[in-house]
C-alpha positions, -999 to 999 in steps of 0.1 A, spaced: 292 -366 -343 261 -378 -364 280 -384 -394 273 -420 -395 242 -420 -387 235 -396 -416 253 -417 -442 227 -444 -426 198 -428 -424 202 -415 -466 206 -451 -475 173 -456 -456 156 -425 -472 170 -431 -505 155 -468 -505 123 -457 -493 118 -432 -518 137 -444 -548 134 -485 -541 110 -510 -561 88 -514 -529 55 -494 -535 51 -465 -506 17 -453 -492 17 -420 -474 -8 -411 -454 -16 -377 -439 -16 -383 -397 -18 -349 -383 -46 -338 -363 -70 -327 -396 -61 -357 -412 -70 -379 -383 -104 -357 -382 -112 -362 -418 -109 -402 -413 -72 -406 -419 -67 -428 -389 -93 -455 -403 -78 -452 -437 -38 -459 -419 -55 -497 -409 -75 -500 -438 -45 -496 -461 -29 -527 -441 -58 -547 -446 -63 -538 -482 -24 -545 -492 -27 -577 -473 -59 -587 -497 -43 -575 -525 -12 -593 -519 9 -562 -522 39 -556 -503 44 -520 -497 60 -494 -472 33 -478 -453 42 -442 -436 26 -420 -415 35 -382 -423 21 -345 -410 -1 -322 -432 15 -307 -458 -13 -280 -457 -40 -288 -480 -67 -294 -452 -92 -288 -474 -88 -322 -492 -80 -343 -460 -79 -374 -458 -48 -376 -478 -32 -406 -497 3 -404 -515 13 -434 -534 53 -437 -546 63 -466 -571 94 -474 -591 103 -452 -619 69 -430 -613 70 -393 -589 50 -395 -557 9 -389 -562 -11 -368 -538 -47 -381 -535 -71 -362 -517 -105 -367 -500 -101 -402 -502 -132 -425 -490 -126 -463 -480 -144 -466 -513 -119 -442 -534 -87 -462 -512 -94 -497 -528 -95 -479 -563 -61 -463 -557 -44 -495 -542 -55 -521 -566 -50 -494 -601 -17 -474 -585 2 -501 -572 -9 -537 -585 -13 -522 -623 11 -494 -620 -20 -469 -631 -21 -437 -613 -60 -427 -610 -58 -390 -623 -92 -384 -615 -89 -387 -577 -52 -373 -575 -41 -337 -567 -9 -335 -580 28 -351 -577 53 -344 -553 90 -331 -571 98 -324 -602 80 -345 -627 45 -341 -637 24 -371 -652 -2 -378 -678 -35 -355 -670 -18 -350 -633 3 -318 -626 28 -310 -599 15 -301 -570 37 -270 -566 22 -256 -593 -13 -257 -578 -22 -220 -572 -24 -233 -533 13 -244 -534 28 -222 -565 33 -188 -541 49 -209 -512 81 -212 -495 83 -239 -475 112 -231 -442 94 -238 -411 72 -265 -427 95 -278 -453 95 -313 -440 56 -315 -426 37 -340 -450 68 -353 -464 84 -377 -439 72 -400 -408 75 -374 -379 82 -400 -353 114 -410 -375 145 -393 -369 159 -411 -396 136 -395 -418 151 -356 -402 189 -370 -406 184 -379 -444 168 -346 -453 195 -325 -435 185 -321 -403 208 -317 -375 233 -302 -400 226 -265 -385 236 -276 -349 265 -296 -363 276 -256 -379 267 -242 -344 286 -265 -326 318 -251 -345 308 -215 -343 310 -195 -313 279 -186 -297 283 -146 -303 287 -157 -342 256 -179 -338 237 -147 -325 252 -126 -352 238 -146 -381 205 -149 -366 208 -110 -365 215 -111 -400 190 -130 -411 165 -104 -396 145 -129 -380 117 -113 -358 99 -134 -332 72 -156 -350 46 -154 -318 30 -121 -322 51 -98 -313 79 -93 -337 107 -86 -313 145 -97 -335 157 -126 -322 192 -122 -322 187 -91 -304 166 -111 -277 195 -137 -274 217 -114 -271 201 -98 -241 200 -133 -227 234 -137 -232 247 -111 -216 229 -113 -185 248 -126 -154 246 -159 -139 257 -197 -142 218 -211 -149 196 -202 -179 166 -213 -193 153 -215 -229 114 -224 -238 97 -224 -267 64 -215 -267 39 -236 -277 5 -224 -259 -14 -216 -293 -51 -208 -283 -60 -185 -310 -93 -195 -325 -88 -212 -361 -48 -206 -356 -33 -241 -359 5 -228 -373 23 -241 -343 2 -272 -339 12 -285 -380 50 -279 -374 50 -295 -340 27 -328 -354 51 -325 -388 86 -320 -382 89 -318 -343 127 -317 -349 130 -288 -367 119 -268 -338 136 -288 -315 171 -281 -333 162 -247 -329 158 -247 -300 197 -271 -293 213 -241 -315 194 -213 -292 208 -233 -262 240 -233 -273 241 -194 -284 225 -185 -248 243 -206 -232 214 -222 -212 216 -254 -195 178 -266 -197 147 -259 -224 110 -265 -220 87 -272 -246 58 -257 -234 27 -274 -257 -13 -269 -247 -28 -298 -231 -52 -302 -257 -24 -305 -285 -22 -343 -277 -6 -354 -311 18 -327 -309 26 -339 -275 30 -374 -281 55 -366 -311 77 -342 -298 79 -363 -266 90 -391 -293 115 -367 -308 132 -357 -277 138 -395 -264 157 -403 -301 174 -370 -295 189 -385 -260 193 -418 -279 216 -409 -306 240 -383 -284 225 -350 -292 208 -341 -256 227 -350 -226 263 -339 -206 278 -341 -242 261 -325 -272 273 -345 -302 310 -343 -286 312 -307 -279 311 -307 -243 283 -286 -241 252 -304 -214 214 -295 -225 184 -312 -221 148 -305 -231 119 -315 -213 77 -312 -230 56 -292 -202 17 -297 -207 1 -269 -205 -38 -263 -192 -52 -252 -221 -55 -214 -206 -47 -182 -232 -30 -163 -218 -4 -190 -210 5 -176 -243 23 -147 -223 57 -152 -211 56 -142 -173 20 -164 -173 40 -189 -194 68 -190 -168 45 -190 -138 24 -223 -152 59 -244 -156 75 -232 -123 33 -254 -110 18 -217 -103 -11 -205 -114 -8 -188 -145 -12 -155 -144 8 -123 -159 36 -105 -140 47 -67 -145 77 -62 -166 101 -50 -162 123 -71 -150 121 -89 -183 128 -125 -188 162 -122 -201 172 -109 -169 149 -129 -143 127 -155 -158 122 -187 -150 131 -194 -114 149 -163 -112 177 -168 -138 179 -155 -173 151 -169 -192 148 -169 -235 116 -174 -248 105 -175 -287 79 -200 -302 73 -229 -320 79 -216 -358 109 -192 -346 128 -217 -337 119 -243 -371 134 -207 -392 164 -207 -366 173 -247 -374 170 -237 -415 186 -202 -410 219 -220 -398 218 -247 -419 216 -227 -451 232 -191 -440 213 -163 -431 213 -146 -468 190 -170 -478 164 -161 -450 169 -128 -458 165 -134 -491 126 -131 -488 98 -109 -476 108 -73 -472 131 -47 -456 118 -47 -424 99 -84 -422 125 -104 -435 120 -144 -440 86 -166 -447 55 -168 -424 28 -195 -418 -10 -186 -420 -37 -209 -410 -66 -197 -436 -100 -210 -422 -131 -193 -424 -151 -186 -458 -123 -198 -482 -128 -221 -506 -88 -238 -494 -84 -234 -457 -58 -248 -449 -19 -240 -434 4 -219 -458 37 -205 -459 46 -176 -479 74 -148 -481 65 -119 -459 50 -88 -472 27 -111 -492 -5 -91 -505 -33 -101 -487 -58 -104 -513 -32 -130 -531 -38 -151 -502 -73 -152 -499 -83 -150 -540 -51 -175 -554 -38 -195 -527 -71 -199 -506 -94 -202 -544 -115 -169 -533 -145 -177 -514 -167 -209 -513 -198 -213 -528 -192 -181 -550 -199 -154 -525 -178 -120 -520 -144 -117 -501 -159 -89 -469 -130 -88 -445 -101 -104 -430 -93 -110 -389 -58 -111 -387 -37 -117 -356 -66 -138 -345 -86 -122 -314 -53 -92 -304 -54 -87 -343 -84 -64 -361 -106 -69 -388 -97 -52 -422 -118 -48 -451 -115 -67 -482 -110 -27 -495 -79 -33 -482 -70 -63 -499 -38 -46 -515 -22 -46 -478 12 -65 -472 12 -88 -449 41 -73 -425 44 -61 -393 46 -25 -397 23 -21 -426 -6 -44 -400 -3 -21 -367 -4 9 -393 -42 -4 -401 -50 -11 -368 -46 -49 -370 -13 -70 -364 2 -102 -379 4 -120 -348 11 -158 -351 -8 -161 -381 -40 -168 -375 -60 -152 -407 -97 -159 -404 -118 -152 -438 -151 -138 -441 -176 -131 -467 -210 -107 -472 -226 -136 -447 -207 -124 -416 -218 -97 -397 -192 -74 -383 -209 -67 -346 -212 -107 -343 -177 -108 -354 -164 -85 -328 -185 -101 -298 -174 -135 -310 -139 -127 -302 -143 -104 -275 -165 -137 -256 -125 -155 -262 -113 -130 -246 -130 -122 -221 -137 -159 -209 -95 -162 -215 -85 -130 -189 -69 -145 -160 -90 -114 -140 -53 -105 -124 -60 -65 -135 -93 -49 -136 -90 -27 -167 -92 -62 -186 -115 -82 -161 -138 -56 -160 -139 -38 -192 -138 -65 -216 -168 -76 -195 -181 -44 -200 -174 -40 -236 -188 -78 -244 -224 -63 -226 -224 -37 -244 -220 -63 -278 -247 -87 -266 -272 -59 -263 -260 -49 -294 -267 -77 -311 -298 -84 -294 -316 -56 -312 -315 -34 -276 -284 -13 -288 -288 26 -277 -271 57 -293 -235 65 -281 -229 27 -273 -202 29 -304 -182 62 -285 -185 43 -252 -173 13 -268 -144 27 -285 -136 46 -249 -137 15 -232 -114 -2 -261 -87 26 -254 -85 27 -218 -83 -12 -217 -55 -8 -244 -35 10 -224 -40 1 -185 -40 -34 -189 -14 -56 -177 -2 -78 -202 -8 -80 -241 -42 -100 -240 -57 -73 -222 -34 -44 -245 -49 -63 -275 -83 -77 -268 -106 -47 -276 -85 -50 -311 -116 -65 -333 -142 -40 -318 -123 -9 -320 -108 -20 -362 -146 -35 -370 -160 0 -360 -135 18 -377 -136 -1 -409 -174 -14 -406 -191 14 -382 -227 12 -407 -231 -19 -396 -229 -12 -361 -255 25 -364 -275 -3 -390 -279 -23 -356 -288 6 -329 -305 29 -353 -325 11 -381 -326 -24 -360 -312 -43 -388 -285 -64 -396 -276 -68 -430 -259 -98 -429 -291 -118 -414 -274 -133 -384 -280 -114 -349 -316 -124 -336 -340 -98 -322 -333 -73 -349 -361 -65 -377 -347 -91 -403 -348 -122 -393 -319 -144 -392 -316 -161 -433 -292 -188 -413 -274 -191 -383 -244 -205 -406 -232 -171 -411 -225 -161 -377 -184 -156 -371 -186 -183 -344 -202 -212 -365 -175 -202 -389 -151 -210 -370 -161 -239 -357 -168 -254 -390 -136 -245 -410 -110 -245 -384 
C-alpha cells in the first residue's frame, strides 16, 4: 500500500511549506506560460543566484485568476504564502530582493495570501470577491502544488479515495457515487453511478473506461486547468471508476493541441506505474489496470462518445447511431464507460471524503460544485468553481467584478456553442441543469462566455454557428447541410442583405436540425440562433428591416462599425 510513501511525501510537503528555505511559486499552466510565466520560471533562477538566495523554486497550475497572470507566490518562515500578480521582470527583482532577502512582503504588487492568516495591508485571497463564493473540489489542488510531483498529490491526500475503494466492493463504490448525486460534468448531465452501473452489469470479460478530454468549446478551458493542475486527481478517478466497472484498460483521451496537459498527465501516469498503483497489482489488491493518454486531432465533435471511440480505435472520427450505447458495445465491441475530465477529479474527492459532503452543495437536483471558465467582457475572466445552482448574475457582477471598462452586463452564452444566449434580464437564473434547458440554454461543460452592450446578438449567433458548422463531421445531412444553410442565411444577415421571413426560416431550419440530426453537435448547434432570436429578436428585425445594428459591429449596415473590438469573435479571441 502507499502508506509509506505518504508518511514520506508529508515530511517532504511539510518542509517545503513550513521549512526556513524561502519558496517561489510560479503559475506554469497554459495562461501563465502565455502571460510570460515561462521567462519569469528562468529568470527567478538567475535572480536568486545574483541575489545570493537560496530558495525552493516550484512550478504549479492556475489557480484561476487568469486575469492577473503571470503569477508569483513567495512562502518564507513564520510568514503565509503571498500571491503576486501581473508580475513584470521589472516587478520580479522588487519581490525577490524585498520578500525574501529583507523579509518585506511588497503589498502593493501582492493579491492576497494563501491559508488562514492575513498580513499587514494584504488580505487573504479567499476573501477576494473572485475566491470568497468558491468551492474548490475538482480544482482544489491546481495552483497549489508542482503537478508533475506526485509527492506533492500523496501529501495532500491523494490516493486516499482509491486506498477506500480498494476495501469496498465495487457495487458499494457505485452506490456512494449514486449518493453523491453526481451527474456527468461534460454536457450532458447523465448520474454517474447510474452510468457505471449500466457498465457493470453488462456481460463480458473486457471493458474499457475513458475520460474524455476533447474540449473544443470556444473560451472553455475547465478541463484543460485540472488536467495542467492536478492530473492526478482525474486520474484517481478514473483507478476508482476502473475498479467499480470492473474494466481492465482506460484511455485518456486529451486534444492534440492541449500539449501541456499532455505532457503532465503522461508524467503522472509513468509515477503512477512507478510507485505500484497501475499494473497486474493495484496497490496489492490484485486488481490489473492500466491507463494509456490518446492524442486526439483537435476535431469537435471528438467530444461525442461514438466519434470519441471511433478516433482511439485509428478511425476517422465520426458519430455512430445509438442505440447500442457504449455501456453495452463501446470501444472495440466490449462495454465501454465514458465520463470527462472534471467527473472524474469530483469522483477521486467524493470517495475520499464520503458522498454527504458532495451532496452537501448545489441543489436538489444538481448536486456538488461546477467549474466555469468566464472569458469575454468581464473585468476577472478567469476559471471558477462554485456550488451548483449558483445565481448567474453573482458570477458575472461579484466573482467576475461586472464588466470591464464600466460598460453594461447584455447577455450570457452558456454551454458554449450547444448552449444559448440568455439576457442579462435573466441574471437571477440558477446555474443548474434543469433550470438552463427550461430557458432554452444548457450548462454544458462550463463554458460561460460574457457580453456587454458592445456585442451584437446576430454576430454572436453566426460566430458560433461558423464553429459549428466548420466542426460537423458532414456524416448526416440535416447538420451538414442546414447549419450551412442557417450560417448563409447569418452572413447575409449581417451583411446588411437580410430579407423579411429570414428569422421564421431560420428558426425552422434551427428545429428540424434539432431533431434529425445524428448526434448532439448537430441536436445542439442551432442553440445560439434559435435562444438569441428568442431573447434578442429586435436586433435581428433592427438588421433586415431598419439596416442597422445597434451595437456598431456588422459592416454593410447603415451605421458604421464604431470598432471591430466588439464583435463576439474578437471577444473571444482576446479574453479566452
Amino acid at each position: 500500500m502507499l502508506t509509506s510513501r505518504i508518511k514520506s511525501a508529508k515530511r517532504k510537503w511539510d518542509r517545503l511549506t513550513q521549512g526556513s528555505t524561502p519558496v517561489v511559486y510560479v503559475g506554469c499552466a497554459t495562461c501563465g506560460i502565455a502571460a510570460g510565466a515561462g521567462a519569469l520560471l528562468a529568470l527567478v533562477r538567475i535572480e536568486l543566484k545574483r541575489l545570493g538566495i537560496r530558495a525552493n523554486v516550484v512550478p504549479v497550475g492556475c489557480i484561476g485568476m487568469c486575469f492577473a497572470e503571470p503569477l508569483v507566490d513567495i512562502r518564507i518562515a513564520g510568514q503565509p504564502r503571498v500571491c503576486y500578480g501581473r508580475v513584470t521582470p521589472e516587478k520580479l527583482a522588487r519581490i525577490l530582493k524585498s520578500h525574501i532577502e529583507h523579509g518585506k512582503p511588497v503589498a502593493s504588487l501582492a493579491l492576497g495570501t494563501l491559508g488562514e492568516l492575513a498580513l499587514p495591508n494584504i488580505p487573504r485571497l479567499e476573501d477576494l470577491p473572485f475566491m470568497k463564493p468558491q468551492v474548490r473540489v475538482a480544482s482544489r489542488n491546481c495552483g497549489l502544488i508542482n503537478p508533475e510531483d506526485v509527492d506533492h498529490y500523496l501529501a495532500r491526500d491523494g490516493y486516499r479515495g482509491l486506498e477506500r475503494a480498494l476495501a469496498m466492493k465495487p457495487e458499494d463504490i457505485i452506490e456512494e457515487v449514486v449518493a453523491s448525486g453526481l451527474r456527468g460534468r461534460g454536457g450532458g448531465g447523465f448520474p454517474t453511478g447510474q452510468k457505471w452501473k449500466f457498465c457493470r452489469a453488462s456481460a463480458g470479460r473486457s471493458k474499457y473506461l475513458i475520460c474524455n478530454g476533447s474540449e473544443g468549446d470556444p473560451g472553455a478551458f475547465m478541463d484543460r486547468s485540472v488536467l495542467e493542475g492536478d492530473p492526478h486527481s482525474v486520474l484517481e478517478g478514473m483507478c476508482i471508476a476502473g475498479y467499480a466497472i470492473g474494466a481492465s484498460k482506460g484511455y485518456v483521451y486529451i486534444a492534440g493541441d492541449y500539449p501541456l496537459a499532455i505532457k503532465r498527465a503522461k508524467a503522472a501516469i509513468e509515477d503512477m506505474r512507478r510507485i505500484g498503483i497501475l499494473g497486474e497489482d493495484m496497490l496489492g489488491s490484485g486488481f490489473a489496470f492500466d491507463l494509456q493518454v490518446k492524442e486526439g486531432a483537435g476535431a469537435y465533435v471528438c467530444g461525442e462518445e461514438t466519434a470519441l471511440m471511433a478516433s482511439i480505435e485509428g478511425g476517422r472520427g465520426m458519430p455512430q447511431p445509438r442505440p447500442p450505447f457504449p455501456a453495452v458495445k463501446g470501444l472495440w465491441g466490449k462495454p465501454t464507460n465514458i465520463n470527462n475530465v472534471e467527473t472524474f477529479a469530483c469522483v477521486s474527492s467524493i470517495l475520499r471524503e464520503g458522498a454527504s459532503r458532495f451532496a452537501s452543495f448545489g441543489t436538489d437536483g444538481s448536486k456538488g460544485t461546477k467549474t466555469f471558465s468566464i472569458p469575454g467582457k468581464v473585468k476577472y475572466a478567469g476559471l471558477i468553481e462554485v456550488p451548483m445552482g449558483i445565481p448567474l448574475r453573482q458570477i458575472v457582477e461579484e466573482i467576475g467584478g461586472g464588466i470591464a471598462g464600466g460598460g453594461r452586463f447584455k447577455a450570457a452564452q452558456t454551454g458554449g456553442p450547444s448552449g444559448g444566449c440568455l439576457p442579462a434580464q435573466l441574471g437571477d437564473i440558477p446555474m443548474e441543469y434543469e433550470t438552463l434547458a427550461q430557458a432554452g440554454s444548457m450548462l454544458g461543460s462550463g463554458g460561460l462566455v460574457i457580453m456587454d452592450e458592445s456585442t451584437c446578438m446576430v454576430d454572436l449567433a453566426r460566430y458560433f454557428l461558423t464553429f459549428t458548422q466548420n466542426e460537423s463531421c458532414g456524416k448526416c445531412a440535416p447538420c451538414r447541410l442546414g447549419t450551412r444553410r442557417m450560417l448563409s442565411m447569418l452572413e447575409r444577415i449581417c451583411a446588411g442583405r437580410g430579407r423579411p421571413g429570414d428569422i421564421e426560416v431560420l428558426e425552422e431550419l434551427g428545429r428540424v436540425v434539432k431533431s434529425t440530426s445524428l448526434c448532439g453537435l448537430g441536436q445542439t448547434a442551432p442553440n445560439p440562433v434559435l435562444s438569441t432570436i428568442r431573447y434578442f429578436r429586435e436586433e435581428y428585425e433592427e438588421h433586415i428591416r431598419d439596416g442597422r445594428c445597434r451595437a456598431r459591429v456588422c459592416s454593410g449596415l447603415a451605421v458604421a462599425p464604431r470598432r471591430r473590438a466588439g464583435s463576439a469573435a474578437s471577444s473571444l479571441r482576446a479574453r479566452a
